[in-house]
LUMLUMDREN-2810 file (N, C-alpha, C; in Angstrom, 1 decimal):
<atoms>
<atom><aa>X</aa><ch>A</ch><at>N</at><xx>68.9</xx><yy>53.2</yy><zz>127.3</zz></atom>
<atom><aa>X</aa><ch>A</ch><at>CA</at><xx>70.2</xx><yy>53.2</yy><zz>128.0</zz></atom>
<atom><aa>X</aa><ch>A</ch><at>C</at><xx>70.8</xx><yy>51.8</yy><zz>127.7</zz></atom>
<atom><aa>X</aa><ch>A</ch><at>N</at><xx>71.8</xx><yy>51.8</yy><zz>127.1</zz></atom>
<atom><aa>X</aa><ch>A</ch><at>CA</at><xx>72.8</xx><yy>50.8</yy><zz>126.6</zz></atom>
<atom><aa>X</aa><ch>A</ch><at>C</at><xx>74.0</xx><yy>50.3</yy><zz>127.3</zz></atom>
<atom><aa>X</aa><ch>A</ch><at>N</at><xx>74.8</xx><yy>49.3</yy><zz>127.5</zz></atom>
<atom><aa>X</aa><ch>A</ch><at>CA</at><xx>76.0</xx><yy>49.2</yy><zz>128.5</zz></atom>
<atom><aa>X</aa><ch>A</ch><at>C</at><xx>77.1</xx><yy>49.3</yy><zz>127.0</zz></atom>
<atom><aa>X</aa><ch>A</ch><at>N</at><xx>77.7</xx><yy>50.0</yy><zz>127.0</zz></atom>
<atom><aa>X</aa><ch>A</ch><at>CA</at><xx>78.6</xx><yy>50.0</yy><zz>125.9</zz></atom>
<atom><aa>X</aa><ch>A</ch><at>C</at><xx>80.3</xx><yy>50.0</yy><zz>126.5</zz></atom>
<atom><aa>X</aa><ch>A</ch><at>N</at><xx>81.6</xx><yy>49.6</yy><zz>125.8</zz></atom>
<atom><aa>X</aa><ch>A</ch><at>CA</at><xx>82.5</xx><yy>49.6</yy><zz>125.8</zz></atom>
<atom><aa>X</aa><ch>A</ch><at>C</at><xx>83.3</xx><yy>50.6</yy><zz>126.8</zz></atom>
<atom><aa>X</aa><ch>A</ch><at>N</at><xx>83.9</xx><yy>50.4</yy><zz>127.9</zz></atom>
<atom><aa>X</aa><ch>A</ch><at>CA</at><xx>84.6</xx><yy>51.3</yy><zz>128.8</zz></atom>
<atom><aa>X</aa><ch>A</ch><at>C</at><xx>86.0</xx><yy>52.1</yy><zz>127.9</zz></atom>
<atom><aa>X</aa><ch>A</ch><at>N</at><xx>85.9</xx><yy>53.3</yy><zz>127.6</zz></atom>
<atom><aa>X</aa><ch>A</ch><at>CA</at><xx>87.1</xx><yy>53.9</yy><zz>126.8</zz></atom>
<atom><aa>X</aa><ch>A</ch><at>C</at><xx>88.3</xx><yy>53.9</yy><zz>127.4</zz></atom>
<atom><aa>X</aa><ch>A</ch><at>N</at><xx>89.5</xx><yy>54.6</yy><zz>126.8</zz></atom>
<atom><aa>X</aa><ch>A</ch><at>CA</at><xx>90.4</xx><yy>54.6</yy><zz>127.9</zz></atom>
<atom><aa>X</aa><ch>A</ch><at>C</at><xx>90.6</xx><yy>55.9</yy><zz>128.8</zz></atom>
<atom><aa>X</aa><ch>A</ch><at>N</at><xx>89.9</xx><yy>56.8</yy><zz>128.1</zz></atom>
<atom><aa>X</aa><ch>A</ch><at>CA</at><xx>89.6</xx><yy>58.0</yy><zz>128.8</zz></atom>
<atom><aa>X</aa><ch>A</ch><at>C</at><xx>88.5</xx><yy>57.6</yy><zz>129.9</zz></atom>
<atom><aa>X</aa><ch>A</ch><at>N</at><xx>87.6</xx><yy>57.2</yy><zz>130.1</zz></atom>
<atom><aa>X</aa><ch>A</ch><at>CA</at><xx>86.9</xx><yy>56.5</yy><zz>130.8</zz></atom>
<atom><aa>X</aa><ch>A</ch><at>C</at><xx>87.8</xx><yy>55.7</yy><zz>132.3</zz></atom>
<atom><aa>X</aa><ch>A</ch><at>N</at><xx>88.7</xx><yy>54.6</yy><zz>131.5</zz></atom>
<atom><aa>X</aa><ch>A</ch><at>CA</at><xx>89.1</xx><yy>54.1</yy><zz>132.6</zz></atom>
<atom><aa>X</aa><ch>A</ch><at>C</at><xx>90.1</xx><yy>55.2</yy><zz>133.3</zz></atom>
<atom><aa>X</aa><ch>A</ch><at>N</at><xx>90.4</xx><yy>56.5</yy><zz>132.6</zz></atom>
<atom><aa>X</aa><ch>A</ch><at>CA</at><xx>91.6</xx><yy>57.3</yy><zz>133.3</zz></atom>
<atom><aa>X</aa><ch>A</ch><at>C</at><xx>90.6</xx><yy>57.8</yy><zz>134.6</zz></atom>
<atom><aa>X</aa><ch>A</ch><at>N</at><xx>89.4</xx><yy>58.4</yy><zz>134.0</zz></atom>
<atom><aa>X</aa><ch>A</ch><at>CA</at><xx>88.5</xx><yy>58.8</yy><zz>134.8</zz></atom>
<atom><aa>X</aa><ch>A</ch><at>C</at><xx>88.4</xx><yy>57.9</yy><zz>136.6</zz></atom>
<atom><aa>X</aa><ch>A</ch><at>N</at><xx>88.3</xx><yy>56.5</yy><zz>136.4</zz></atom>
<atom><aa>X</aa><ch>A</ch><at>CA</at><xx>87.9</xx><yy>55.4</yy><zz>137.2</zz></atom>
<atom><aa>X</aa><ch>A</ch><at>C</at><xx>89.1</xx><yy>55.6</yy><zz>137.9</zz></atom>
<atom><aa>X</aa><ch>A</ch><at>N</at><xx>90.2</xx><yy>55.4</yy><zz>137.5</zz></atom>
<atom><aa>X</aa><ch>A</ch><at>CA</at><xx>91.5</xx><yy>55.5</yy><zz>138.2</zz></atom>
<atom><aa>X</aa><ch>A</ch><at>C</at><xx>92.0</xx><yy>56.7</yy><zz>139.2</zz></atom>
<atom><aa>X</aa><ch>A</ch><at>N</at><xx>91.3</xx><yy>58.1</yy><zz>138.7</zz></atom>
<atom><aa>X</aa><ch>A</ch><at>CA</at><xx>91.7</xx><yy>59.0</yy><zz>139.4</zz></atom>
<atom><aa>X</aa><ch>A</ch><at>C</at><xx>90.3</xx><yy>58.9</yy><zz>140.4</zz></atom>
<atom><aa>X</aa><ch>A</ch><at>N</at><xx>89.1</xx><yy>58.6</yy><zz>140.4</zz></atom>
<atom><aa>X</aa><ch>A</ch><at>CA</at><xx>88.5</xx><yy>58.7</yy><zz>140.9</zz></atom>
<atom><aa>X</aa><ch>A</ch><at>C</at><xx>89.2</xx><yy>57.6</yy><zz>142.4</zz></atom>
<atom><aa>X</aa><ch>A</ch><at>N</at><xx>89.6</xx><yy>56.4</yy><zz>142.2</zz></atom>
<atom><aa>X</aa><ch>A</ch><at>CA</at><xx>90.1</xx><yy>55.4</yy><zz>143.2</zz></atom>
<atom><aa>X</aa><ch>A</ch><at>C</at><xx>91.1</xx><yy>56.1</yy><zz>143.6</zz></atom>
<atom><aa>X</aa><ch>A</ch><at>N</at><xx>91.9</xx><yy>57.0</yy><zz>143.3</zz></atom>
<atom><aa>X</aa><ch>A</ch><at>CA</at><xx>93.1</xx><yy>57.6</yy><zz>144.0</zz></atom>
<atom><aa>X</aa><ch>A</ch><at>C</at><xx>92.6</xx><yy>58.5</yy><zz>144.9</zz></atom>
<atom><aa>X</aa><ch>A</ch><at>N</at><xx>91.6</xx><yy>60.0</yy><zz>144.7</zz></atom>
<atom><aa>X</aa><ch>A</ch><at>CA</at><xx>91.2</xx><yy>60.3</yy><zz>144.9</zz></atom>
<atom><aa>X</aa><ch>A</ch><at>C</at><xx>90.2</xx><yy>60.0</yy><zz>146.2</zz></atom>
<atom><aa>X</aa><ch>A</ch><at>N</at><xx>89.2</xx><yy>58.9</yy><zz>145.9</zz></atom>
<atom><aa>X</aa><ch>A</ch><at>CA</at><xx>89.0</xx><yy>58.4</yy><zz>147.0</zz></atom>
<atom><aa>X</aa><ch>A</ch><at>C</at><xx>89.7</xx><yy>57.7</yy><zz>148.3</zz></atom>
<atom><aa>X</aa><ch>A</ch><at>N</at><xx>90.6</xx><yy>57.3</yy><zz>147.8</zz></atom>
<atom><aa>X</aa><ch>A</ch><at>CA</at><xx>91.3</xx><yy>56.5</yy><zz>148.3</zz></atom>
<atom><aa>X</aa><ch>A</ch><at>C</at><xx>92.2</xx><yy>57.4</yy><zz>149.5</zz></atom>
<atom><aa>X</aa><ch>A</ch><at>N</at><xx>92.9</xx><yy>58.3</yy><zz>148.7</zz></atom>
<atom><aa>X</aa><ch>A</ch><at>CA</at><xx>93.6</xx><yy>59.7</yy><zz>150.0</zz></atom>
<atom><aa>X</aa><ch>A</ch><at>C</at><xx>93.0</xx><yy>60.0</yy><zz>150.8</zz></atom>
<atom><aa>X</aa><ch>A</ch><at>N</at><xx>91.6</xx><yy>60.6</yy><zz>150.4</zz></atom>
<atom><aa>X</aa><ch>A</ch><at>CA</at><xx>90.2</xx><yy>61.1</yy><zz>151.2</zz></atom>
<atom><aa>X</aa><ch>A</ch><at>C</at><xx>90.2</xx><yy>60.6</yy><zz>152.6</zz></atom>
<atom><aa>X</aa><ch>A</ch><at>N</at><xx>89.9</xx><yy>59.3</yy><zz>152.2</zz></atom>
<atom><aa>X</aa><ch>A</ch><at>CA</at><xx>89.4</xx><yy>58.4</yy><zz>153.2</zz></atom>
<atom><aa>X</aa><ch>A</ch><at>C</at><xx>90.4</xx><yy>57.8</yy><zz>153.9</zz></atom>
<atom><aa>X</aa><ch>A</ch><at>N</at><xx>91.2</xx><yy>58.1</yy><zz>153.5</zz></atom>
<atom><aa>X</aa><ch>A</ch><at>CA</at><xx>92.9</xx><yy>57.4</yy><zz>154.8</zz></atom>
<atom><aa>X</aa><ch>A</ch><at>C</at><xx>93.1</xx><yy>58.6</yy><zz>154.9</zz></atom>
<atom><aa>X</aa><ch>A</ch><at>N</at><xx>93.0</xx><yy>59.9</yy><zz>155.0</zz></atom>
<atom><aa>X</aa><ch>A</ch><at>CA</at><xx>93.9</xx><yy>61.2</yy><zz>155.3</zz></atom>
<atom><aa>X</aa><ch>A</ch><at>C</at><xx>92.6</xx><yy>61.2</yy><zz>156.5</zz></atom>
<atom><aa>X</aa><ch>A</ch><at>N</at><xx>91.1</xx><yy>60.9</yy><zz>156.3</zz></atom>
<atom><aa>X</aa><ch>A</ch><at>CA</at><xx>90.7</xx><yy>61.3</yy><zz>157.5</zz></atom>
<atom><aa>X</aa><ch>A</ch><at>C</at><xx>90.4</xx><yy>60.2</yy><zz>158.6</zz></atom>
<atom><aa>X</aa><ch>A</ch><at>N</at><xx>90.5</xx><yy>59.0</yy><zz>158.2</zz></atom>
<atom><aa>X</aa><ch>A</ch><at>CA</at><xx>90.4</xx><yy>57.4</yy><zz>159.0</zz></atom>
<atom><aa>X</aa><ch>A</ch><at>C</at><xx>91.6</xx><yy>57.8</yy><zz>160.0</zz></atom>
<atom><aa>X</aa><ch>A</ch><at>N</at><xx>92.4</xx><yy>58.3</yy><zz>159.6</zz></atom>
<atom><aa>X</aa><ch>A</ch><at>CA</at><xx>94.0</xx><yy>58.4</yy><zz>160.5</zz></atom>
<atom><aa>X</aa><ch>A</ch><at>C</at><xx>93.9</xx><yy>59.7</yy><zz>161.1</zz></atom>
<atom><aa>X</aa><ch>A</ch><at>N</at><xx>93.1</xx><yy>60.6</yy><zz>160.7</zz></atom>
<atom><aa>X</aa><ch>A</ch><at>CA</at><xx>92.8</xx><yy>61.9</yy><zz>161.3</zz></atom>
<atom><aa>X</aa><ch>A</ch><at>C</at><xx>92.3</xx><yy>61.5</yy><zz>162.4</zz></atom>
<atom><aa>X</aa><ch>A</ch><at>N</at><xx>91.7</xx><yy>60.9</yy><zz>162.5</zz></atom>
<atom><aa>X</aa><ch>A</ch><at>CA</at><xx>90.4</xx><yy>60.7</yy><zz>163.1</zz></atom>
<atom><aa>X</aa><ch>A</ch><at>C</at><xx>90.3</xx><yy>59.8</yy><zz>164.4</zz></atom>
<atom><aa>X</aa><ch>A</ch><at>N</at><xx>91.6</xx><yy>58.7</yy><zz>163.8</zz></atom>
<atom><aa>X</aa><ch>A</ch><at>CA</at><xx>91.8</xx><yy>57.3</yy><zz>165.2</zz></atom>
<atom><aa>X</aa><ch>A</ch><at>C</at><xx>93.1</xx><yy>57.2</yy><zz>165.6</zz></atom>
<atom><aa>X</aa><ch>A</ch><at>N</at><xx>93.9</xx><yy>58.0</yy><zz>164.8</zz></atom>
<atom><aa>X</aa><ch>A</ch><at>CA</at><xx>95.4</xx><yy>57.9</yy><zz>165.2</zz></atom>
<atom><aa>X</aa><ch>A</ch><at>C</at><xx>96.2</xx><yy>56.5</yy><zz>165.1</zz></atom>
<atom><aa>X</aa><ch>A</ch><at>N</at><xx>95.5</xx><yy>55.4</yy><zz>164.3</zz></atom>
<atom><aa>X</aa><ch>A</ch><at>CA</at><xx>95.9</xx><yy>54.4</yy><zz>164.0</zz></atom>
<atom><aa>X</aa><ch>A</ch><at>C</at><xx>96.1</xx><yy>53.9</yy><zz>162.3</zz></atom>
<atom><aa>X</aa><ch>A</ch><at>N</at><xx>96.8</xx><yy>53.1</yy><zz>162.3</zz></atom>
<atom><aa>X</aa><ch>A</ch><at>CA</at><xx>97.0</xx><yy>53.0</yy><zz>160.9</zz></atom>
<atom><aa>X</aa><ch>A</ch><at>C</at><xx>96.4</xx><yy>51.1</yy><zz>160.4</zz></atom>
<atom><aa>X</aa><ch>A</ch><at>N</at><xx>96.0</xx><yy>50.6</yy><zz>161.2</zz></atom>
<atom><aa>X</aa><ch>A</ch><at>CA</at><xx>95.9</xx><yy>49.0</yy><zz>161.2</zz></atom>
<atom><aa>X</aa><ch>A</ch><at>C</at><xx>94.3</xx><yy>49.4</yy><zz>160.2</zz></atom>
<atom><aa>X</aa><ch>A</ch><at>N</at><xx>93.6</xx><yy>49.3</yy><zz>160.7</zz></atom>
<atom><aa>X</aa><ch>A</ch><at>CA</at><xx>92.1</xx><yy>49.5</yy><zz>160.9</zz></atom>
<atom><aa>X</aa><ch>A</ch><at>C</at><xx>91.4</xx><yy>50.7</yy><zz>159.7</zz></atom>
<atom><aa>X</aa><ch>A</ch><at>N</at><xx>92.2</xx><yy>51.6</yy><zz>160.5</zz></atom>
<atom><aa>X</aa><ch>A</ch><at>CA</at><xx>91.8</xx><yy>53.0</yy><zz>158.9</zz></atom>
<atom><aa>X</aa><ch>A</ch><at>C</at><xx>92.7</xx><yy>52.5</yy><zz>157.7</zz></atom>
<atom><aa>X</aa><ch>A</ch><at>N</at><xx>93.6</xx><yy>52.3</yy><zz>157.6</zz></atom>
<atom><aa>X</aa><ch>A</ch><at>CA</at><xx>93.7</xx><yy>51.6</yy><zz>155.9</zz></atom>
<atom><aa>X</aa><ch>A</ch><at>C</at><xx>93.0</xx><yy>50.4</yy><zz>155.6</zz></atom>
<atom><aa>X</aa><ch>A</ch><at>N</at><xx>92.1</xx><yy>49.6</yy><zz>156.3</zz></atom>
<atom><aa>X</aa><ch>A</ch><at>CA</at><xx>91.6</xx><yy>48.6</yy><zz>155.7</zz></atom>
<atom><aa>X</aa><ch>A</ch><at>C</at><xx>90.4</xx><yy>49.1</yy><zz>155.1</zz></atom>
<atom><aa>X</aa><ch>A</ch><at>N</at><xx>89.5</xx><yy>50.1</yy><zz>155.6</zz></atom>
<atom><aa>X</aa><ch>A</ch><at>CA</at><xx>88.5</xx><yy>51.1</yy><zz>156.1</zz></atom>
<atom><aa>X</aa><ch>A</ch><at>C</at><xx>88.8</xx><yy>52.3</yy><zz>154.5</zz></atom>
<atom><aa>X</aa><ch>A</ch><at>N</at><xx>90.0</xx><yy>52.8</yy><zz>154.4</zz></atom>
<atom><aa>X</aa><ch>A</ch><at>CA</at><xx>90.6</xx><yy>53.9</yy><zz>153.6</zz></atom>
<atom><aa>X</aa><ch>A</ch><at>C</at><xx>90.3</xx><yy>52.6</yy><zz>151.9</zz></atom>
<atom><aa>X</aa><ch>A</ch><at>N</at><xx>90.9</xx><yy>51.8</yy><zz>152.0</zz></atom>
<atom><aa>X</aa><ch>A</ch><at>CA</at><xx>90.7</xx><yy>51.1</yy><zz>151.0</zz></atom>
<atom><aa>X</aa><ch>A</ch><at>C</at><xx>89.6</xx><yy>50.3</yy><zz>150.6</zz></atom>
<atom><aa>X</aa><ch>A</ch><at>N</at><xx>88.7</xx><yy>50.1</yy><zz>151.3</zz></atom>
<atom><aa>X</aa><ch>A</ch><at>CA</at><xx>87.1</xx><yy>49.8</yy><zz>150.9</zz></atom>
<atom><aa>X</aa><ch>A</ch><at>C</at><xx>86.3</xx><yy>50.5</yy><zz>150.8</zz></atom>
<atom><aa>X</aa><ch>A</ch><at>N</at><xx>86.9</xx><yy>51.7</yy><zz>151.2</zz></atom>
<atom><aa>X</aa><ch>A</ch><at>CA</at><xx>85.7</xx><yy>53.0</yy><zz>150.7</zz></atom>
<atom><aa>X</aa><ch>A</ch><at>C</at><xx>86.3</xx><yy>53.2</yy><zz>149.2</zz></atom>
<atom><aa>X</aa><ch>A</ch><at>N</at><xx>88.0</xx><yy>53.3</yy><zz>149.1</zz></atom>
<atom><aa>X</aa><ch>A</ch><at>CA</at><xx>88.0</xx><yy>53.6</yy><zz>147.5</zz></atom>
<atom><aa>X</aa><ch>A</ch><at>C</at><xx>87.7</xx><yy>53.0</yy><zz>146.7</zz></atom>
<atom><aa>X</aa><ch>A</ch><at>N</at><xx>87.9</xx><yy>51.2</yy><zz>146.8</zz></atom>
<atom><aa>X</aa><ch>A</ch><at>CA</at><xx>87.5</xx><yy>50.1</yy><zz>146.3</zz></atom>
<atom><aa>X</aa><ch>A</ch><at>C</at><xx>86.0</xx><yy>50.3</yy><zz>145.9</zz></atom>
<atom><aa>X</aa><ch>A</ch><at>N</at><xx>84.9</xx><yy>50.5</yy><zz>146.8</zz></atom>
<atom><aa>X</aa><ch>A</ch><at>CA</at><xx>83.6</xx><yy>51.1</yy><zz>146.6</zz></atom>
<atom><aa>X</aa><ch>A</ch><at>C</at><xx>83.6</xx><yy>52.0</yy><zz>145.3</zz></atom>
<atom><aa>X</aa><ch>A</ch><at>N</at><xx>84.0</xx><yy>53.1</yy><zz>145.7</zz></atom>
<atom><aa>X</aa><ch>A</ch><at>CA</at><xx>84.1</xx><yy>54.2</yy><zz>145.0</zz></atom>
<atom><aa>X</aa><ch>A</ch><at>C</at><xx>84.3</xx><yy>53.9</yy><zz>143.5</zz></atom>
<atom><aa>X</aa><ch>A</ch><at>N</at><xx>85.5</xx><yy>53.3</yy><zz>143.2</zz></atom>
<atom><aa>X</aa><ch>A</ch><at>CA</at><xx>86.2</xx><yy>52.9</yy><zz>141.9</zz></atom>
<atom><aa>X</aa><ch>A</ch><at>C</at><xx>84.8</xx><yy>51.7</yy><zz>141.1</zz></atom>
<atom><aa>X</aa><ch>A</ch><at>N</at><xx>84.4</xx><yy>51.0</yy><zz>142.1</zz></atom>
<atom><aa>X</aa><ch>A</ch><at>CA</at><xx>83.4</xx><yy>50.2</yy><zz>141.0</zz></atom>
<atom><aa>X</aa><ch>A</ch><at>C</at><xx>82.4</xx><yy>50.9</yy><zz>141.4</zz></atom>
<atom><aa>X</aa><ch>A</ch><at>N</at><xx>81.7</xx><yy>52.0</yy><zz>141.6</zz></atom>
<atom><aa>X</aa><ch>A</ch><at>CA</at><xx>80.3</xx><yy>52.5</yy><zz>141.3</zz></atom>
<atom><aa>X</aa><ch>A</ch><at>C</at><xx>80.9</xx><yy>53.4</yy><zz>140.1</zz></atom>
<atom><aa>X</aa><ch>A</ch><at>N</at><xx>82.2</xx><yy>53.9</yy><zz>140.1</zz></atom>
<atom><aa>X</aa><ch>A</ch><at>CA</at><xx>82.5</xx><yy>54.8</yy><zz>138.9</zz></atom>
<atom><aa>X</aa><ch>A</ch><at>C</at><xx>82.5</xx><yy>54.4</yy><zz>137.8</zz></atom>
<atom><aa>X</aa><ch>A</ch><at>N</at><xx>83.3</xx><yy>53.1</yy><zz>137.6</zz></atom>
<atom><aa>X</aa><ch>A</ch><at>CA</at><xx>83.4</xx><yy>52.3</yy><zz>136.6</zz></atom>
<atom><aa>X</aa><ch>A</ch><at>C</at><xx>81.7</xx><yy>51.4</yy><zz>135.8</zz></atom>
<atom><aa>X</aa><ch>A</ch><at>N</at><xx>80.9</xx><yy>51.5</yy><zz>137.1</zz></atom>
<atom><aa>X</aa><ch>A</ch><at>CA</at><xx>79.7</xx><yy>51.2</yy><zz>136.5</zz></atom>
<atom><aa>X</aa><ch>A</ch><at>C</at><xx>78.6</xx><yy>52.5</yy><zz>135.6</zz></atom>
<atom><aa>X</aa><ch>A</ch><at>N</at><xx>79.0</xx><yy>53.5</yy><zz>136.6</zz></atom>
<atom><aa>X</aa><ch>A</ch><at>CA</at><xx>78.4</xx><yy>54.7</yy><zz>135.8</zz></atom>
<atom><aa>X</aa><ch>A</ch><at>C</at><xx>79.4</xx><yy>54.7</yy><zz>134.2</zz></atom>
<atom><aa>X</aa><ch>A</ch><at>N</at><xx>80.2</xx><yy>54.8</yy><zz>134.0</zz></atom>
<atom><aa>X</aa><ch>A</ch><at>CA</at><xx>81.4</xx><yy>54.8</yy><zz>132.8</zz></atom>
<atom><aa>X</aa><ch>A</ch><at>C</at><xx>80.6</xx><yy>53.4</yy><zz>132.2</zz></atom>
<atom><aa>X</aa><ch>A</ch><at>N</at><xx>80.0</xx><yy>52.4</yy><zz>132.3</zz></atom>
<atom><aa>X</aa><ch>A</ch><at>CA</at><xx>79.6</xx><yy>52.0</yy><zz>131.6</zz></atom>
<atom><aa>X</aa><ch>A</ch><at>C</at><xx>78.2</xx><yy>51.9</yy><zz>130.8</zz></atom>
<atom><aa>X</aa><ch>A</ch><at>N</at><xx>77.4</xx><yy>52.7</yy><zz>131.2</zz></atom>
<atom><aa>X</aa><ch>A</ch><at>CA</at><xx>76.6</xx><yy>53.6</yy><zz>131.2</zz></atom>
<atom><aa>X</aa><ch>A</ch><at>C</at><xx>76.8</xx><yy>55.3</yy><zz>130.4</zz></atom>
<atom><aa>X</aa><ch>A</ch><at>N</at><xx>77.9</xx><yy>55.5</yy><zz>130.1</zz></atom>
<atom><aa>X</aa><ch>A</ch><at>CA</at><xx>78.2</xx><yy>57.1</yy><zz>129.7</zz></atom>
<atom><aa>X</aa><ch>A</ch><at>C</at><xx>78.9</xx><yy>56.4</yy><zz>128.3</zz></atom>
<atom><aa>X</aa><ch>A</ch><at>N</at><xx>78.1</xx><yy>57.4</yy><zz>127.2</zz></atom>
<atom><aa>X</aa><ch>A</ch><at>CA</at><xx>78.8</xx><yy>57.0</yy><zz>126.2</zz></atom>
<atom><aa>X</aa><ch>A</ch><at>C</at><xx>80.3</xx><yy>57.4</yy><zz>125.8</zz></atom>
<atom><aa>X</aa><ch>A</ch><at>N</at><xx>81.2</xx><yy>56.8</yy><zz>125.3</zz></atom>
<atom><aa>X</aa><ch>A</ch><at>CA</at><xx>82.4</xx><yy>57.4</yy><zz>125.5</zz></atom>
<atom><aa>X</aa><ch>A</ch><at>C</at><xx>82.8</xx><yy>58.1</yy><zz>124.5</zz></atom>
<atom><aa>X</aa><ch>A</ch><at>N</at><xx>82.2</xx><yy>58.3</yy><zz>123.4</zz></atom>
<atom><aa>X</aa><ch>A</ch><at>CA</at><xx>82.4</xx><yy>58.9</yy><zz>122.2</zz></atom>
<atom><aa>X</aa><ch>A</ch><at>C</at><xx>82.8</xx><yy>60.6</yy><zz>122.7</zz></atom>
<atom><aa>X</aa><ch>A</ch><at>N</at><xx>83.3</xx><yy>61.0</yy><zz>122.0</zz></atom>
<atom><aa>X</aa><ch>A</ch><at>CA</at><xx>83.9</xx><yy>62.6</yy><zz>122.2</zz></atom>
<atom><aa>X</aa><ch>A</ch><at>C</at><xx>82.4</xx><yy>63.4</yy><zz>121.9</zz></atom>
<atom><aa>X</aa><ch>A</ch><at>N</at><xx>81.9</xx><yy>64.4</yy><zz>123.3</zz></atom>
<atom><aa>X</aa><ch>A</ch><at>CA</at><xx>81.2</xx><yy>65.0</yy><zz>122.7</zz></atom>
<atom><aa>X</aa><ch>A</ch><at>C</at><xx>81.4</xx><yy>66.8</yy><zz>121.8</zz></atom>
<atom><aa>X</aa><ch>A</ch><at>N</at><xx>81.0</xx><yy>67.0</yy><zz>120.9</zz></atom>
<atom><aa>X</aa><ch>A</ch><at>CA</at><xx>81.7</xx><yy>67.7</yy><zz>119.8</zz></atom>
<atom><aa>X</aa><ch>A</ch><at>C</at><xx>80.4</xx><yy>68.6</yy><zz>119.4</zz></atom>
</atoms>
């Protein structure tokens, strides 16, 4: 297992993944407390999380097309 080059298909992956988390976790932080201070700081450290464990597995996955 090698760390090779992040593609741009790859970083599309990373990006939808941070959006994705990102909604998740502020649609239910505000479900949840009825506040907006606290659950977006909360909403955005979980996507923040999210986005660099994705981008670490993506470095780890080879990017070549598989065919």
């Amino acid at each position: 297992m090698s760390i090779t080059p992040i593609t741009k298909e790859q970083w599309v992956k990373v990006a939808k993944a941070l959006a994705y988390a990102f909604v998740s976790a502020f649609v239910v932080a505000l479900g949840a407390s009825g506040e907006l201070s606290k659950s977006a700081i909360a909403a955005a450290a979980v996507a923040g999380v999210n986005a660099v464990l994705v981008a670490c597995k993506q470095l780890f996955t080879d990017g070549e097309p598989q065919g």
